[in-house]
C-alpha positions in Angstrom: 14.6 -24.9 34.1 17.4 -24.3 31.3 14.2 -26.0 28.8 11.8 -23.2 29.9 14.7 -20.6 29.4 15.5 -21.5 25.9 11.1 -21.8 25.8 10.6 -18.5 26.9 13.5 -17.0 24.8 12.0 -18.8 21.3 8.7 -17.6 22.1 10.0 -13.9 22.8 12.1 -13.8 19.7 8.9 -15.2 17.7 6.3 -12.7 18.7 7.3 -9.7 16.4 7.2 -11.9 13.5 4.1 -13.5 14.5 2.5 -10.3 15.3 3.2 -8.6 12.1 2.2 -12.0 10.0 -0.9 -11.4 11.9 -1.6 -7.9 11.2 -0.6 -8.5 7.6 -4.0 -7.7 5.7 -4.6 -8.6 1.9 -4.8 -5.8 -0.6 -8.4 -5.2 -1.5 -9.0 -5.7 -5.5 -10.9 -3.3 -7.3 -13.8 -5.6 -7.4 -13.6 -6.1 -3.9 -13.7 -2.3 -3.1 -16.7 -1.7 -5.3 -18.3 -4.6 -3.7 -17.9 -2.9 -0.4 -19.6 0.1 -1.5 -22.1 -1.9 -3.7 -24.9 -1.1 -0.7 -25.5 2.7 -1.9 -26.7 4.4 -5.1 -24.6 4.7 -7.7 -24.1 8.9 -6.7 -23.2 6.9 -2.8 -20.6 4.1 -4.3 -18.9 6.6 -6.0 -19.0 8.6 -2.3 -17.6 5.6 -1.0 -15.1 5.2 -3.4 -13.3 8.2 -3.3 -13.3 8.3 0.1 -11.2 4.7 0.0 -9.7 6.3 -2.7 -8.5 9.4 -0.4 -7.5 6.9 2.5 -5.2 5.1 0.1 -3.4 8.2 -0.6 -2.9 8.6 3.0 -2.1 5.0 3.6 0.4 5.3 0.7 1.9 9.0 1.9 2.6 7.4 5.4 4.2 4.2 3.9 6.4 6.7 1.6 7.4 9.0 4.6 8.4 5.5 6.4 10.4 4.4 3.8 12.3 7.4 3.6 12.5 7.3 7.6 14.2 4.1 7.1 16.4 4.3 4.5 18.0 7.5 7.1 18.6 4.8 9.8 19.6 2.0 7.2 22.6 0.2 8.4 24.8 1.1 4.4 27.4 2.9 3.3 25.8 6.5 3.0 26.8 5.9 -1.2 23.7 3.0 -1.1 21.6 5.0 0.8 21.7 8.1 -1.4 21.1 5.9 -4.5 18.3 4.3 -3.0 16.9 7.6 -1.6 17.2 8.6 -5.4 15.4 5.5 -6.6 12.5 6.3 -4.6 12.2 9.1 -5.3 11.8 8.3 -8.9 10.0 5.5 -8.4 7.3 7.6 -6.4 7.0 9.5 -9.3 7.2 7.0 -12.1 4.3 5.2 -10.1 2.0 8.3 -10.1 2.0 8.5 -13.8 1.9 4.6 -14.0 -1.9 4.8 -11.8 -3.2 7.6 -13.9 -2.9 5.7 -17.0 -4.1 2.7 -15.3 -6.8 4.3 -14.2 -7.9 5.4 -17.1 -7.7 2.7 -19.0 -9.4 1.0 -15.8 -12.2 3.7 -16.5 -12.5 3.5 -20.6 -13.5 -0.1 -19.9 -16.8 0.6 -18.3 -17.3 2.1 -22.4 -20.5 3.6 -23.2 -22.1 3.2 -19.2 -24.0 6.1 -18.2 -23.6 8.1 -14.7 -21.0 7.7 -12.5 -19.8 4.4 -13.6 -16.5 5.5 -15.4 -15.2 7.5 -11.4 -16.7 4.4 -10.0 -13.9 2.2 -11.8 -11.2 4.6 -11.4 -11.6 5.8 -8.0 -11.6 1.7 -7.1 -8.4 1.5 -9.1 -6.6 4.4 -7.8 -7.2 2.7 -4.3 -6.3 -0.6 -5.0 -3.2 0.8 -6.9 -2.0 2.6 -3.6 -2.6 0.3 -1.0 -0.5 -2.0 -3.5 2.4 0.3 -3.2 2.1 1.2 -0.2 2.4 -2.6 0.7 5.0 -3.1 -1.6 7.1 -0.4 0.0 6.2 -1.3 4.0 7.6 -4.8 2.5 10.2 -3.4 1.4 11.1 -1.7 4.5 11.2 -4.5 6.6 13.6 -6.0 4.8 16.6 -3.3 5.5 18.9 -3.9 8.5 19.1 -0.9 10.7 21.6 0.8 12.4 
């Protein structure tokens, strides 16, 4: 009985983990997002695009509003906390400027190609640049002890 206790109590203590390893989804590349959308005109991909592109800016304003929501209840000496709170901040906004020039030069390598192609590549870019961060910062996240 004390076996199928300690059973039980493994298992229970395992789940969280194993659900959120399970949820855990990979990043879509660029390619991969303009392979998605690869089914419609080249006026439909761009549709496509931007809306994955708009849904990354959602996906990366939730994962930003969590962070923050985190580091309130973050088990640290209010000192860390404010620094951190700081850091994000600036990091949110250092990683804004850091996609738009990514983006762009994402963009300028589609060089002379005609229609839509040049918002094609950066609207796949922009998404794959959020999603990144907003991984990056649900990761981070999860690491902090809370109070």
């Amino acid at each position: 009985m004390c076996t199928m206790k300690l059973i039980c109590f493994a298992l229970a203590a395992c789940l969280p983990t194993m659900v959120l390893a399970a949820s855990a989804v990979p990043v879509a590349s660029e390619r991969a997002l303009r392979e998605e959308c690869s089914a419609f005109s080249q006026a439909g991909m761009r549709d496509c695009l931007a809306e994955k592109a708009e849904a990354s800016k959602k996906t990366l304003r939730r994962a930003e509003e969590k962070m923050a929501g985190t580091l309130a209840r973050w088990d640290e000496d209010e000192k860390y906390v404010n620094q951190a709170r700081a850091q994000l901040a600036a990091s949110n906004r250092k990683f804004v400027r850091y996609r738009e020039s990514q983006c762009d030069f994402a963009a300028s390598l589609t060089g002379g190609a005609a229609g839509n192609a040049h918002e094609i590549s950066r609207l796949a870019c922009v998404s794959e640049l959020n999603n990144r961060r907003a991984e990056q910062l649900r990761d981070a996240a999860s690491d902090l002890p809370l109070k």
